[in-house]
Backbone bond lengths (Angstrom), bond angles and torsions (degrees), N, CA, C in turn:
res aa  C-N    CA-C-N  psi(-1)  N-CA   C-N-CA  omega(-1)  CA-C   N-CA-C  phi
1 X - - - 1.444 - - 1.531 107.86 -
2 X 1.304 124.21 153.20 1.679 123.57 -147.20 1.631 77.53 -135.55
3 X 1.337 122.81 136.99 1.551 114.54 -170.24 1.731 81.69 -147.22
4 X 1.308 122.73 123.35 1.169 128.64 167.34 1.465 112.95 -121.14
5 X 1.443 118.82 171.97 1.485 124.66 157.60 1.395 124.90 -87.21
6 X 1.051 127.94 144.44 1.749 136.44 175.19 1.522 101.81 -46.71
7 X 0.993 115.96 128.12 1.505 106.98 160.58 1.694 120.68 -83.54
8 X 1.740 103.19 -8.12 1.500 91.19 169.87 1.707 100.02 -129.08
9 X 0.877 147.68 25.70 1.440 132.18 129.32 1.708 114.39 -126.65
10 X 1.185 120.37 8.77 1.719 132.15 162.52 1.607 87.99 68.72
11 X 1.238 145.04 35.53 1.557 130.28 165.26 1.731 89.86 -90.99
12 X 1.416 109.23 146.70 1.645 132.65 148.75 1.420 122.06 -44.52
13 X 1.451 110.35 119.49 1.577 112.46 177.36 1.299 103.05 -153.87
14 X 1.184 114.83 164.96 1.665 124.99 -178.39 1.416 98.31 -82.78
15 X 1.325 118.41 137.51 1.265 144.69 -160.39 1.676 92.61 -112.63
16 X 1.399 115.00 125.82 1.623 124.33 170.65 1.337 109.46 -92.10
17 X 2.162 100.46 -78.24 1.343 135.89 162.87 1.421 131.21 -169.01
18 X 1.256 117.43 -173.96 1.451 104.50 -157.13 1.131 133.29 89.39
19 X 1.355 112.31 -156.96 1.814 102.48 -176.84 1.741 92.78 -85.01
20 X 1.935 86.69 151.57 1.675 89.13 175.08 1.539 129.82 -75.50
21 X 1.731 115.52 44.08 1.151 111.23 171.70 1.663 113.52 -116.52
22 X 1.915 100.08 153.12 1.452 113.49 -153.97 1.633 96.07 -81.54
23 X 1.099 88.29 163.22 2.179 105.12 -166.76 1.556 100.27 -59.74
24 X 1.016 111.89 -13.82 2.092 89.95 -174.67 1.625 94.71 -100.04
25 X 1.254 133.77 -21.46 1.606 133.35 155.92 1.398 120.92 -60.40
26 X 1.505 107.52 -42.74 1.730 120.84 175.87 1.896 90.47 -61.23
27 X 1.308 124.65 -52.72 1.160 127.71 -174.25 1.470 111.66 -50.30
28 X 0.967 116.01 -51.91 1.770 125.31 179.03 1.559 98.44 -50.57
29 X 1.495 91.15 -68.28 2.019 76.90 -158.19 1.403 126.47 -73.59
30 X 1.709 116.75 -2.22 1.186 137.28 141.95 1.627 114.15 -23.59
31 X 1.341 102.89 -58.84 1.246 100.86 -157.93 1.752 107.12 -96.44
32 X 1.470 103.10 -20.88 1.325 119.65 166.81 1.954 110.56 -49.49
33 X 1.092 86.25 -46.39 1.570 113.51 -178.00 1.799 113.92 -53.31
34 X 1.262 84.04 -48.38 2.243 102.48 172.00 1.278 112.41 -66.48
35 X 1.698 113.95 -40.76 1.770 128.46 -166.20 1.831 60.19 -68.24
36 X 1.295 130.85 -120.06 1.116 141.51 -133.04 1.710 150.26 -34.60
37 X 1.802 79.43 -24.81 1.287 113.89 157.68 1.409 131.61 -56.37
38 X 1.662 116.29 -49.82 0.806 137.67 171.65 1.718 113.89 -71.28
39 X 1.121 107.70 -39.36 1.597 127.79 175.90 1.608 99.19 -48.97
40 X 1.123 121.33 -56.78 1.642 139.59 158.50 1.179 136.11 -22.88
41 X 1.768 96.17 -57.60 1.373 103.87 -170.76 1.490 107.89 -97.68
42 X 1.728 117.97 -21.55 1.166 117.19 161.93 1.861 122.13 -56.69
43 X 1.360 92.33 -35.07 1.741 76.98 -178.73 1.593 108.87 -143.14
44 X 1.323 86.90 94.43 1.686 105.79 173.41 1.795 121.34 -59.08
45 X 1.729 100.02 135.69 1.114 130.05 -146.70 1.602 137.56 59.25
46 X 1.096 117.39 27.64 1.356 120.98 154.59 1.188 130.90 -66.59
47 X 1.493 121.82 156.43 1.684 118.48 -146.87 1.548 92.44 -109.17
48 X 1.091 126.61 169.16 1.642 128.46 171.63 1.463 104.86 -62.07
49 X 1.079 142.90 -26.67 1.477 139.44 -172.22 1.924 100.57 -83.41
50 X 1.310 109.47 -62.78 1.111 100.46 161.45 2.048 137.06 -24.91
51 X 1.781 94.23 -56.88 1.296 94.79 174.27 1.611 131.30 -71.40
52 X 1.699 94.14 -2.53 1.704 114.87 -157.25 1.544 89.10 -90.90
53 X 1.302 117.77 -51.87 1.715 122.99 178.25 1.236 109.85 -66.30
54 X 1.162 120.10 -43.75 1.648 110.47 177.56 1.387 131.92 -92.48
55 X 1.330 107.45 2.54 1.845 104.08 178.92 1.547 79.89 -128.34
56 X 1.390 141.06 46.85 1.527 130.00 159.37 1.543 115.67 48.27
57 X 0.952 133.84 40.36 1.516 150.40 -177.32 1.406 134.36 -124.95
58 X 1.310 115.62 120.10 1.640 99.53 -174.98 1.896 109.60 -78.29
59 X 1.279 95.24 146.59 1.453 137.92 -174.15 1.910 91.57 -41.14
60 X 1.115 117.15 -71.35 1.393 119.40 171.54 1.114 121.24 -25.49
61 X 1.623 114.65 -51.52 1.272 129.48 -179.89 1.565 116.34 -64.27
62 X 1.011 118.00 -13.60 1.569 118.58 -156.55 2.042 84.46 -108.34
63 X 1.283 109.23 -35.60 1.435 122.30 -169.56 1.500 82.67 -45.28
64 X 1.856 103.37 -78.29 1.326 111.56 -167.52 2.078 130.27 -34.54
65 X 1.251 76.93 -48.71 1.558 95.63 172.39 1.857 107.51 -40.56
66 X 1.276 88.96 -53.89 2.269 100.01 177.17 1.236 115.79 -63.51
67 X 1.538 111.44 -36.56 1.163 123.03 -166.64 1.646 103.44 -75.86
68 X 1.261 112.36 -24.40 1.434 122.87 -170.63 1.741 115.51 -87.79
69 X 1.647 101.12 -13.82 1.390 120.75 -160.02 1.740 112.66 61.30
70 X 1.051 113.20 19.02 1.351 91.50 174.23 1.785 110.15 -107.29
71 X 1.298 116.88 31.40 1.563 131.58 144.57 1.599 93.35 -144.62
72 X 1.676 95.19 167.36 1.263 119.89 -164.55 1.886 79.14 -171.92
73 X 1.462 82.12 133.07 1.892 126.74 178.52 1.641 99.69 -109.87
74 X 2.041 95.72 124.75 1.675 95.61 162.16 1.434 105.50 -51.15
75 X 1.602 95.00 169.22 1.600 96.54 176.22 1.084 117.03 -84.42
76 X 1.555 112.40 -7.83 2.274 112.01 153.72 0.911 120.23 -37.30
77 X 1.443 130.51 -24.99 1.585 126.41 -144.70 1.385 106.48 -123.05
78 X 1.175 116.12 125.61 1.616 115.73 -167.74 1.847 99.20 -81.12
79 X 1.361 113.16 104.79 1.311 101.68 150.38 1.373 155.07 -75.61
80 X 1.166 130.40 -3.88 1.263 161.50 -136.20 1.536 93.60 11.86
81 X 1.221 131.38 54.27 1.341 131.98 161.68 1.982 105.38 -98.23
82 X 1.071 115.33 96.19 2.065 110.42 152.67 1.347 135.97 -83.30
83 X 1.284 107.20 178.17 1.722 93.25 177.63 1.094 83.42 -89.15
84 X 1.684 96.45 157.31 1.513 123.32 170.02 1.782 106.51 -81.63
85 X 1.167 112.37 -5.78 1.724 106.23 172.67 1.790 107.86 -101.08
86 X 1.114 106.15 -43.17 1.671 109.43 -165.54 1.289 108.83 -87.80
87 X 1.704 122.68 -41.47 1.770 132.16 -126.63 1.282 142.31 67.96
88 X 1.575 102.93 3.41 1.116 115.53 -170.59 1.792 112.46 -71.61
89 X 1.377 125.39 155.80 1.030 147.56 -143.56 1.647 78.45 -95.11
90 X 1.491 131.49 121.67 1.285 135.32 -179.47 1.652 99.59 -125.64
91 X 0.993 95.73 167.90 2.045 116.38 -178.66 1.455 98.72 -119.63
92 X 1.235 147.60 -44.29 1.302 140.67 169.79 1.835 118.87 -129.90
93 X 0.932 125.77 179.98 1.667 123.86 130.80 1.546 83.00 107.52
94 X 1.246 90.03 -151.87 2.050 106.19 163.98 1.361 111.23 -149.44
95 X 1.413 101.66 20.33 2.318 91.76 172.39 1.686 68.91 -156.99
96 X 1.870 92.69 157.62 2.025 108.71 175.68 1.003 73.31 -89.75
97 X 1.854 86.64 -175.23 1.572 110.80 -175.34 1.653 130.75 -64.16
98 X 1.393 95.06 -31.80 1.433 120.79 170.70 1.815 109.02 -50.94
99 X 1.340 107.51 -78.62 1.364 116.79 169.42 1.740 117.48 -39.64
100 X 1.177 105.89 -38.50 1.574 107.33 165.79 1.168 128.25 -51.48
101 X 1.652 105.31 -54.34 1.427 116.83 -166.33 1.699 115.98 -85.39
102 X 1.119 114.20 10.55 1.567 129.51 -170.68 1.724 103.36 -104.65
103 X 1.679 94.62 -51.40 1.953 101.97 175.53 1.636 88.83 -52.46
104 X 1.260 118.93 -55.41 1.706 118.88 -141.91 1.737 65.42 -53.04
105 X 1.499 122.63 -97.24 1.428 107.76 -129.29 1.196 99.56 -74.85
106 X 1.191 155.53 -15.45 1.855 132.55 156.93 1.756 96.42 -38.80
107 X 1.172 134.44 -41.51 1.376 96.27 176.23 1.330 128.97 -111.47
108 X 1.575 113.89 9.53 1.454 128.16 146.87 1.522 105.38 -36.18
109 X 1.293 98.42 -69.76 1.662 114.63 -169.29 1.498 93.82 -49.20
110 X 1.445 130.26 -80.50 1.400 116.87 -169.47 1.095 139.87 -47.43
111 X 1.010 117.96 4.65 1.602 122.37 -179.51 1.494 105.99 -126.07
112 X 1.531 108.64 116.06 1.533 125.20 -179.46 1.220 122.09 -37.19
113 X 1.537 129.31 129.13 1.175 127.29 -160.27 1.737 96.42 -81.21
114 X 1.535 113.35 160.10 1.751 84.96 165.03 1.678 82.40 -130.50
115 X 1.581 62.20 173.61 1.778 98.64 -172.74 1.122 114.62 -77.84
116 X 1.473 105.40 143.82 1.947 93.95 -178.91 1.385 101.72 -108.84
117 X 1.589 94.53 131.72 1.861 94.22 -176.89 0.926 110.01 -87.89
118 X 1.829 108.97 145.55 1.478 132.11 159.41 1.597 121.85 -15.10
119 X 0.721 108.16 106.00 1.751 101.44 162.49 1.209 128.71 -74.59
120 X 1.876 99.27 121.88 1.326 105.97 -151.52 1.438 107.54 -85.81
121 X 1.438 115.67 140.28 1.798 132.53 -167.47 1.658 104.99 -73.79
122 X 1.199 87.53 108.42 1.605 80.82 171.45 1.604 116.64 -68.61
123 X 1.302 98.52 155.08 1.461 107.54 -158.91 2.044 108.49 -93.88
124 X 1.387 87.09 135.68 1.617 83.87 -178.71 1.596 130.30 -67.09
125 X 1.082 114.00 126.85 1.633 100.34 -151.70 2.151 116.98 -73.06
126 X 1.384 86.34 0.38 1.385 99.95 170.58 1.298 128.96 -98.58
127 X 1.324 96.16 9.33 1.491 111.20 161.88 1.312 136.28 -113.07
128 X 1.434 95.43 20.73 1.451 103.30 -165.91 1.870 85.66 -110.87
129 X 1.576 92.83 145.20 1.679 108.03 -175.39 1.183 100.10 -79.13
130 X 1.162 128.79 7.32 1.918 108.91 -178.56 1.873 101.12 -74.36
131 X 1.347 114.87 142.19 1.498 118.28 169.78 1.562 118.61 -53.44
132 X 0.882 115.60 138.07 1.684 132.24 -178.28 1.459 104.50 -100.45
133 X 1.558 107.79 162.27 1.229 111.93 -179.94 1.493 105.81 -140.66
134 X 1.187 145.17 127.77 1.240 147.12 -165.02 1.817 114.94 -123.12
């Protein structure tokens, strides 16, 4: 049994996986997560600082949330979120689309194509030398 501390109220809980915080904290920012979401989708183009002052949340937290894709900013709204490959000015994720689609085939390319085998002919059964019986 794996017994850690909360990293945001330090009480003892059994540790599964994930971040090391216990289920009634995971519960909070769950729902912290919905207030903010909604905070979002109600009023298009707001900046992460904006959503950080008004849904009671630190700024980091809201980063993470983008970084995770589970928010996404019109492209009105300055996030100060970039790709981590280019710098480019992103709306969700952590690489644009560009930077995406380059990994995909750098590792398309690396990995050996295979071959598709022949399909093997079944054999005519009257050609086979074993003796018959009629």
């Amino acid at each position: 049994m794996n017994v850690r501390n909360c990293r945001k109220c330090g009480k003892l809980f059994n540790y599964v996986a994930g971040p090391p915080v216990c289920p009634a904290c995971r519960d909070a920012l769950e729902k912290k997560f919905q207030e903010v979401k909604k905070y979002v989708q109600d009023n298009k183009g707001v900046t992460i600082h904006d959503v950080a002052e008004n849904c009671e949340v630190e700024a980091q937290q809201v980063r993470q949330w983008v970084r995770e894709e589970r928010l996404e900013f019109s492209g009105e709204g300055v996030t100060g979120i970039s790709c981590e490959k280019c710098g480019k000015a992103i709306s969700t994720g952590r690489f644009c689309d560009k930077c995406k689609a380059e990994m995909t085939n750098n590792l398309n390319s690396a990995l050996p194509k295979q071959k598709k085998e022949a399909p093997k002919q079944k054999k005519d059964p009257k050609d086979n030398p074993k003796m018959r019986f009629l």
